[in-house]
C-alpha positions as CSV (number, residue, x, y, z in Angstrom):
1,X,19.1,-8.9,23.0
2,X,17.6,-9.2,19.7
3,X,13.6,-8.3,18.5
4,X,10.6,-9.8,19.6
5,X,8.1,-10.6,17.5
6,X,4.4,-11.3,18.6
7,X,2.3,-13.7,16.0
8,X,-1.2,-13.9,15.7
9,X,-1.7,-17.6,16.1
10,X,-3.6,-18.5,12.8
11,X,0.4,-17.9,11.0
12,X,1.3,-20.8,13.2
13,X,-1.6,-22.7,11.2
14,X,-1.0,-21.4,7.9
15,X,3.0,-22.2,8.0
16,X,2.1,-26.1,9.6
17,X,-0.2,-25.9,6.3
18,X,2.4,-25.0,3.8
19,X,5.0,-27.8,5.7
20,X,2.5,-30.1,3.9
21,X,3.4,-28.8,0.3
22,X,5.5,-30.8,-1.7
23,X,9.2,-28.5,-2.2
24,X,10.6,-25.3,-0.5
25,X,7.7,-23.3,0.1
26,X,8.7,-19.3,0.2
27,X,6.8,-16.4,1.4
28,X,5.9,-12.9,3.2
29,X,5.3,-11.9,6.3
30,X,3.1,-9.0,6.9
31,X,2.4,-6.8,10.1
32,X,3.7,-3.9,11.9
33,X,6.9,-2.3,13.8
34,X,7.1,-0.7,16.6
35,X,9.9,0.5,18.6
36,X,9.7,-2.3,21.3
37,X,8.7,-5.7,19.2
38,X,6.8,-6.6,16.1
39,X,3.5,-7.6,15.1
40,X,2.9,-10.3,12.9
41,X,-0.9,-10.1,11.6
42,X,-0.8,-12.7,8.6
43,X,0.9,-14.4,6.5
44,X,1.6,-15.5,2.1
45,X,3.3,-18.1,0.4
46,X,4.6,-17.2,-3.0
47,X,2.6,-17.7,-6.0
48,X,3.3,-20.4,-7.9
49,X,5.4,-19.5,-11.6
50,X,3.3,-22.0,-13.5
51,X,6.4,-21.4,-16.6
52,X,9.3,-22.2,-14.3
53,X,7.8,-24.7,-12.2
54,X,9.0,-28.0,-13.8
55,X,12.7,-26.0,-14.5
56,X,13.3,-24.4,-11.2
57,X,13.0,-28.0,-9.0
58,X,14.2,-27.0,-5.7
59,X,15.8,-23.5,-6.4
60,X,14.0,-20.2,-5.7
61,X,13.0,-17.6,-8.3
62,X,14.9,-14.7,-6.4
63,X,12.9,-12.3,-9.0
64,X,9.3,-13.9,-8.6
65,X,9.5,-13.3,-4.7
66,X,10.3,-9.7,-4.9
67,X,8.0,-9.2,-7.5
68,X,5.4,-10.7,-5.2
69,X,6.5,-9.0,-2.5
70,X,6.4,-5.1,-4.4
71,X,2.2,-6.6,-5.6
72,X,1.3,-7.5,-1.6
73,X,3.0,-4.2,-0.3
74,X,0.9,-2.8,-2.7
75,X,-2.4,-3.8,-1.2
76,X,-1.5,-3.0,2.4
77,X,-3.2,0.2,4.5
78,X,-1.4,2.6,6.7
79,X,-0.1,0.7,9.5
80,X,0.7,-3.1,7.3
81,X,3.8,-3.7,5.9
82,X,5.9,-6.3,4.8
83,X,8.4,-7.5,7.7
84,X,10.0,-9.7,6.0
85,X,10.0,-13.4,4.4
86,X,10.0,-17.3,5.2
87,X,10.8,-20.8,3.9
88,X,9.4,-23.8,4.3
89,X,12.3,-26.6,3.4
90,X,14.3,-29.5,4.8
91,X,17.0,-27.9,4.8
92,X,19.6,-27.1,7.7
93,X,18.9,-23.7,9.2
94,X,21.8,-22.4,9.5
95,X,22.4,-23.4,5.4
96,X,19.3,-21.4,4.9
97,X,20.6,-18.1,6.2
98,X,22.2,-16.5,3.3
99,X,19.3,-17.7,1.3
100,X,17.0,-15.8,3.6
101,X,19.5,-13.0,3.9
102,X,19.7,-12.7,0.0
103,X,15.4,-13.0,-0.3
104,X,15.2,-10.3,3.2
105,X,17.3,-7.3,1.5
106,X,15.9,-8.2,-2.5
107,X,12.3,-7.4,-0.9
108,X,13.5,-4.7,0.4
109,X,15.1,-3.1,-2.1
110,X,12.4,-3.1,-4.5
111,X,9.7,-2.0,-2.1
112,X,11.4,0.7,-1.0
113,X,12.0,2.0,-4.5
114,X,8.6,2.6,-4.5
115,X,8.4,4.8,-1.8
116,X,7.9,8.4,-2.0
117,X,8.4,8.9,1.5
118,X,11.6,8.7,3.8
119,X,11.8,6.6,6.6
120,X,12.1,8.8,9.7
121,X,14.6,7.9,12.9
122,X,12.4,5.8,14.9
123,X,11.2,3.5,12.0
124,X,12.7,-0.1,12.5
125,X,15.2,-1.0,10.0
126,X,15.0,-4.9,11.1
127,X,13.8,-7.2,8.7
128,X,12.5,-10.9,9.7
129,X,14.1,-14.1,8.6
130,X,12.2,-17.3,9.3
131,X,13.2,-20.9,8.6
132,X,10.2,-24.0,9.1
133,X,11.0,-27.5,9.0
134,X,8.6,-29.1,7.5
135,X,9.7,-32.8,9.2
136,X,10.3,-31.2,12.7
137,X,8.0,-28.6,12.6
138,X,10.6,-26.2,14.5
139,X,11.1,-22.5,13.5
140,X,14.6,-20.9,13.3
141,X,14.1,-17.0,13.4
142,X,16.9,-14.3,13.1
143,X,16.8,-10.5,11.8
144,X,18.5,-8.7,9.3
145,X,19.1,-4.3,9.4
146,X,18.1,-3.3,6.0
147,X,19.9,-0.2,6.1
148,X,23.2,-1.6,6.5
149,X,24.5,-3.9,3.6
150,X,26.9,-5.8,5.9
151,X,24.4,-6.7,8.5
152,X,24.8,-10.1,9.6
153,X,22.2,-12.4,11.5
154,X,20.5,-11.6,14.9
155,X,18.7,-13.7,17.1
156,X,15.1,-13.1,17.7
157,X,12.2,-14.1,19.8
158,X,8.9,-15.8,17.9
159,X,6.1,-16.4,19.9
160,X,2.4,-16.6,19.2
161,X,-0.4,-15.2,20.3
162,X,-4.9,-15.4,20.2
163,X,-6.6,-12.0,19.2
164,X,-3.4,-10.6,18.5
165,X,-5.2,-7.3,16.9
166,X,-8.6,-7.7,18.0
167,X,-8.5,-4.3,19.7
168,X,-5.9,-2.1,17.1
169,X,-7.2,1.2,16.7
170,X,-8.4,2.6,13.1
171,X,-7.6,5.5,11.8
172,X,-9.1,6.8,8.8
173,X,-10.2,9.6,7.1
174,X,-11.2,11.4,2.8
175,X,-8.2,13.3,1.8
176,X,-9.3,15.6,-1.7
177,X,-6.0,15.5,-4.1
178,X,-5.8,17.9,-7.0
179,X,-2.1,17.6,-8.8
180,X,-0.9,19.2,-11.4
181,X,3.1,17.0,-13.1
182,X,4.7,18.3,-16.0
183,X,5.4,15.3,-18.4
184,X,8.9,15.3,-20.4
185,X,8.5,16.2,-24.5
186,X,8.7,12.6,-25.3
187,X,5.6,11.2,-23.5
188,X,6.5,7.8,-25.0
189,X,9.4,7.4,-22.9
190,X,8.5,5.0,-20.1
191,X,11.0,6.1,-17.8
192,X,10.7,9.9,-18.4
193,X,7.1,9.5,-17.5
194,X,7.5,7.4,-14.3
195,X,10.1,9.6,-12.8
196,X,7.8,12.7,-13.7
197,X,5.1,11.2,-12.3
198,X,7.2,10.4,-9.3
199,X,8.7,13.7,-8.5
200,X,5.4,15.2,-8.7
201,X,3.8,13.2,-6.2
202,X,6.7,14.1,-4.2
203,X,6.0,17.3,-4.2
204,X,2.7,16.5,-2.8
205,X,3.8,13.9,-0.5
206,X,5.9,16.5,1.2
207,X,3.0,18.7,1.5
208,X,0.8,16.5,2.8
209,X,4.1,15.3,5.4
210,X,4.3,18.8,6.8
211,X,0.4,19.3,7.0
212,X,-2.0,19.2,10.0
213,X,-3.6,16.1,11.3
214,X,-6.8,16.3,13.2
215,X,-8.3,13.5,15.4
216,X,-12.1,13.5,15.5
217,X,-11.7,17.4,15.5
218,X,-8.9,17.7,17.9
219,X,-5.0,18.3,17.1
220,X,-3.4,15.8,19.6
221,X,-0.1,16.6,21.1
222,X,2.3,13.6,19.7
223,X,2.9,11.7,22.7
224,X,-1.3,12.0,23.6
225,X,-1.8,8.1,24.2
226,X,-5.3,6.8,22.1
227,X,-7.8,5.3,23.8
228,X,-9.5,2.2,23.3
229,X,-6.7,0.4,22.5
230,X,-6.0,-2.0,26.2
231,X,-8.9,-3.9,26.0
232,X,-9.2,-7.1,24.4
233,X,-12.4,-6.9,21.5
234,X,-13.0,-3.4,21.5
235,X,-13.0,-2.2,18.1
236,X,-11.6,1.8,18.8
237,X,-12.0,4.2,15.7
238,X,-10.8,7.8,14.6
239,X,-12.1,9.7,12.0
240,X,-9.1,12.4,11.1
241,X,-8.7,15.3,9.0
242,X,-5.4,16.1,6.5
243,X,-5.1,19.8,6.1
244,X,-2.6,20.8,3.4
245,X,-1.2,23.9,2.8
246,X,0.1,24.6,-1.0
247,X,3.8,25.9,-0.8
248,X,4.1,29.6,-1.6
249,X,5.8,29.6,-5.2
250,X,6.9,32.6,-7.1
251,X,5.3,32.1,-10.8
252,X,9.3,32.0,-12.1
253,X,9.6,28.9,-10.2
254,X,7.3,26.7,-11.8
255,X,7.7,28.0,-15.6
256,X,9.5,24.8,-17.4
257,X,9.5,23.2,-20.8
258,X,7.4,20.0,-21.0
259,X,5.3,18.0,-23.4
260,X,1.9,17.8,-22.0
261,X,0.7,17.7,-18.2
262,X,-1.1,15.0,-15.8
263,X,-3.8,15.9,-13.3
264,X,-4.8,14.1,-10.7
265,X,-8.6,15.1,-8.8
266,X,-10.5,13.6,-6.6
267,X,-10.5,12.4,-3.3
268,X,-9.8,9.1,-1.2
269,X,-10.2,7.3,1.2
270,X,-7.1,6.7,3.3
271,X,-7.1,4.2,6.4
272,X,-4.4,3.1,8.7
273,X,-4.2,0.7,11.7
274,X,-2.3,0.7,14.7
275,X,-1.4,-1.6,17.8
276,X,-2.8,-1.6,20.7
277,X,0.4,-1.2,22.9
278,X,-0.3,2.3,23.7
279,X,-0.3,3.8,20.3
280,X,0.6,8.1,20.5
281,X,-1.1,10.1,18.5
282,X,2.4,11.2,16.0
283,X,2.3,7.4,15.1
284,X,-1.1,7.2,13.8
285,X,-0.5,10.4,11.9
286,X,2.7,9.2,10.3
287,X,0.5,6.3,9.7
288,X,-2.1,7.7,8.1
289,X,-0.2,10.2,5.9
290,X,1.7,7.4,3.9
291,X,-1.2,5.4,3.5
292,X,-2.4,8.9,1.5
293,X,0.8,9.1,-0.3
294,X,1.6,5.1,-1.1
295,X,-2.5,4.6,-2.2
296,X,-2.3,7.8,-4.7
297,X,1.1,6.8,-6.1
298,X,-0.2,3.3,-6.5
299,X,-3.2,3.9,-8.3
300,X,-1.4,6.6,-10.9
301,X,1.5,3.8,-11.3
302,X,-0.9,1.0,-12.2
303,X,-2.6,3.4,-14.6
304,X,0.3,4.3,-16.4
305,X,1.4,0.5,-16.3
306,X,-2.2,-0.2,-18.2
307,X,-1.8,2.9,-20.5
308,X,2.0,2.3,-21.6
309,X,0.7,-1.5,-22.2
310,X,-1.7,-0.9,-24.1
311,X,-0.4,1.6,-26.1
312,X,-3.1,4.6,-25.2
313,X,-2.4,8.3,-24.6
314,X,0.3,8.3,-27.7
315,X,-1.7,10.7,-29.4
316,X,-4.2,11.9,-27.7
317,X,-4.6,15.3,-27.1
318,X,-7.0,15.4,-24.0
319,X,-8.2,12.2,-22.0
320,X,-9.6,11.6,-18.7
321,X,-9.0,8.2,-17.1
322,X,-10.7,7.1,-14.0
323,X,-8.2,5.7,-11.4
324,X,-8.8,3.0,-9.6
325,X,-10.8,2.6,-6.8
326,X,-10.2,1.1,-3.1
327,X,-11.5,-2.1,-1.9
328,X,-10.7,-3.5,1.7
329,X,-11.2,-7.4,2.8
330,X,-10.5,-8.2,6.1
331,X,-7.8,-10.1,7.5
332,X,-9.9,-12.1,9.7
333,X,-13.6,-11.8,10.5
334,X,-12.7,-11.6,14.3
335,X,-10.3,-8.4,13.7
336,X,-10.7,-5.0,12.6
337,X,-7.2,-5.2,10.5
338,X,-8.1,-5.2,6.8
339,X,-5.9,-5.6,3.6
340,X,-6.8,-3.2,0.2
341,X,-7.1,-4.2,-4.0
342,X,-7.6,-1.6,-6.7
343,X,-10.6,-2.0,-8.8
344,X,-11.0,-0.5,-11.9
345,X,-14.7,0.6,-13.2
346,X,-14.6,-2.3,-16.3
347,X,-13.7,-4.9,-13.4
348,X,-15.9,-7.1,-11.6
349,X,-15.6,-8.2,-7.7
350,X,-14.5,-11.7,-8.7
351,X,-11.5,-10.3,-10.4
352,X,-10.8,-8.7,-6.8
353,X,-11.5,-11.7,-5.1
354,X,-9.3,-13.8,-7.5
355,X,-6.4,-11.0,-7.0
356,X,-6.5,-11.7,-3.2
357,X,-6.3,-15.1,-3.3
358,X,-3.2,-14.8,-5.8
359,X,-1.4,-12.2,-4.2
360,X,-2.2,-12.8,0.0
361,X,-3.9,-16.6,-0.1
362,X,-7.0,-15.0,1.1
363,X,-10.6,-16.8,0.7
364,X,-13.0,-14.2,0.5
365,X,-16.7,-14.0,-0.7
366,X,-17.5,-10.8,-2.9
367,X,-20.6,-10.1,-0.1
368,X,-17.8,-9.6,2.2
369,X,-15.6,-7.1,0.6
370,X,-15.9,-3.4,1.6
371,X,-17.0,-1.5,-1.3
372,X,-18.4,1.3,0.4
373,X,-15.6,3.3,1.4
374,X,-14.5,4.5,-2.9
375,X,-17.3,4.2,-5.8
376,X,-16.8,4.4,-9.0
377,X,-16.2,7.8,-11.0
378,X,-19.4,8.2,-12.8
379,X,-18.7,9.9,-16.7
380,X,-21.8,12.4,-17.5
381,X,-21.9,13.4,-21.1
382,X,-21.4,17.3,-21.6
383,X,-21.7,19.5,-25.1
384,X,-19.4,18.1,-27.0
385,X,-18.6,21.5,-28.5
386,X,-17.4,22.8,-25.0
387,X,-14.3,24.6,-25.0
388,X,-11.7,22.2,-24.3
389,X,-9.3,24.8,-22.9
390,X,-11.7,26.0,-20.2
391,X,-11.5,24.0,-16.9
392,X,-14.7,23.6,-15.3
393,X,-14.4,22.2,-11.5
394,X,-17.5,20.9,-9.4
395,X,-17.1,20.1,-5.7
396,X,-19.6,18.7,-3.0
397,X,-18.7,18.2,0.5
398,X,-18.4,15.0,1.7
399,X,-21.1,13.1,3.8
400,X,-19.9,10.6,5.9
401,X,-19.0,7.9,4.1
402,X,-20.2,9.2,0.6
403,X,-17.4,11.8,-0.9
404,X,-17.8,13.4,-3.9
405,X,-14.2,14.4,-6.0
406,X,-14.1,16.8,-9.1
407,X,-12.6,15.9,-12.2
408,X,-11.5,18.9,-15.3
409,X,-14.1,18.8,-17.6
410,X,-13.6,18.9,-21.3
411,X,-16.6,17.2,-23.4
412,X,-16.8,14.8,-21.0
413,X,-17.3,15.7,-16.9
414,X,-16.0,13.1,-14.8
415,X,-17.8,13.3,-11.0
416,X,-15.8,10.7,-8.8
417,X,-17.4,9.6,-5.3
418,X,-13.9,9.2,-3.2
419,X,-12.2,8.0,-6.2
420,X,-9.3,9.7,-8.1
421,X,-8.9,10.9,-11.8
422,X,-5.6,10.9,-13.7
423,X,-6.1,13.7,-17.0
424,X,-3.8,13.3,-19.7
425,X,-3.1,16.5,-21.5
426,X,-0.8,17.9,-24.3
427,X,0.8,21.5,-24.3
């Protein structure tokens, strides 16, 4: 018997759209597993590649779709992932399968490279290929396993549903990061910095995987069912608490040769969503922890994208760079589910707005975009004849949705309210 998969009935609207476009129309579909049948919340055709439009004609940009695919996965919360892809041609179904097959496990491949997190043994594996003709209308579904590089087709079941997550549970809660990663003696070496900046996250990420999770105050046994989450249009949230425990290290352990150091302080907010067929307590707490995880990694990696671009951090001896900060749009006004963009501090909300209808075809207003959750770091100027060796840290507790982070302090202070800072440094 293969997978179900339960779609929220404005996907049905937005494919019938896109069997209007002229040409195969290719795409994402993004929602959430579960270990009895899927959830499919939205959604997004491919961006158009303006430079390979005219030369492509009907064949698809393998490249451009992942590459889509890695930018979306990057603005989804705990609880939202990509589940797989879709076409839109007049094409046979059955012709369309390797395509698919080819687009499912590329997708996959680079978002998982990404990760910093392992997949644990009741995660689904199963992937979503689905084939629209745009003459007939009709929809040809079947699954691929990921994990297994010989996997061939399965049939599974599409049908669509009203209100599909107009009663998911929320889950959220401000997580303060301080991290310290070694960088390699050539800091100009893109790929020696990523996978520093990777394995020290990792580090972290494994902390933060074997911490406690509190829900509204309590520590829920993992099969505790939540509440709130069987009735149609009642919005049920959780305010949680990460605790982290540094690992006990002896000093030899950590004494290495390296070329300068990155810190990351602050704090953020993390949020994950979950369905409302009786969601446990360990799910929303695996949830939520990778949300902490994937939103930290992604903010330092898009940083070090825009440093390495433009050339900064080469030579300087001590900088402090302002990570960016969370904004969340909603899915649908009717729902609680909501999708995330990064927004640096010389950004304005149209260049969010603009992002989210690239990346996920959303039309959103700026009023309507959450901006209250992350605020900007604010830079206060200090004596600029500080000592720049002495590390200064200022912490305030947070109030409820108002968190203030803590930055190392040279000549400049940096005071983030639930946003991050990344601090370049040599040795």
């Amino acid at each position: 018997m293969g997978r179900s998969y339960i779609v929220e009935d404005a996907v049905e609207g937005y494919l019938t759209k896109q069997c209007e476009q002229a040409g195969p129309v290719t795409g994402l579909l993004i929602g959430q597993s579960s270990t009895q049948r899927e959830f499919v919340v939205t959604a997004t055709r491919t961006p158009q590649r303006e430079e390979s439009a005219a030369v492509a004609g009907n064949s698809l940009d393998k490249e451009w779709v992942t590459e889509h695919a890695r930018q979306v996965s990057r603005m989804l919360p705990g609880g939202l992932s990509v589940l797989g892809v879709f076409i839109v041609a007049d094409t046979d179904a059955k012709d369309a399968v390797t395509t698919l097959r080819q687009l499912v496990f590329a997708v996959e491949n680079l978002i998982s490279s990404e990760r910093l997190w392992n997949l644990a043994d009741d995660d689904v594996t199963d992937r979503v290929a689905l084939h629209v003709n745009p003459k007939t209308r009709k929809t040809f579904c079947r699954t691929f396993d990921v994990k297994d590089a010989k996997s061939v087709a399965n049939p599974a079941d599409w049908k669509y549903q009203s209100g599909l997550c107009s009663s998911w549970i929320t889950v959220s809660c401000c997580l303060s990061v301080d991290l310290l990663v070694p960088l390699p003696d050539n800091r100009t070496d893109t790929e020696d910095m990523d996978t520093c900046l990777k394995e020290g996250l990792k580090v972290w990420a494994h902390q933060l995987e074997s911490g406690v999770c509190l829900m509204d105050g309590k520590k829920l046994a993992d099969d505790t069912e939540l509440a709130g989450g069987q009735k149609r249009n009642v919005r049920q949230t959780y305010t949680a608490q990460l605790l982290i425990t540094p690992e006990e290290r002896r000093s030899t352990d950590v004494v290495q040769r390296c070329g300068g150091s990155v810190s990351v302080r602050g704090a953020i907010h993390s949020r994950a969503y979950l369905h409302s067929n009786k969601p446990k307590a360990k799910l929303a707490e695996k949830l939520l922890k990778r949300d902490a995880v994937s939103t930290v990694a992604t903010r330092a990696q898009m940083l070090l994208e825009e440093l390495l671009t433009t050339s900064q951090g080469d030579k300087q001896q001590r900088e402090q760079f302002c990570l960016p900060h969370r904004v969340f749009c909603p899915v649908k006004a009717s729902g609680p589910v909501c999708v995330c963009d990064y927004r640096f501090s010389d950004e304005g909300l149209s260049e969010v707005t603009d992002r989210l209808k690239e990346m996920l075809d959303i039309d959103v207003a700026e009023k309507d975009l959450d901006t209250r959750q992350e605020t900007p770091a604010e830079v206060l100027e200090r004596d600029a004849a500080a000592e720049p060796t002495v590390e200064t840290v200022e912490a305030l507790e947070p109030k409820r949705n108002n968190y203030i982070g803590a930055a190392m302090a040279t000549a400049v202070a940096l005071l983030a309210t639930a946003a991050s800072m990344l601090y370049l440094s040599d040795v």
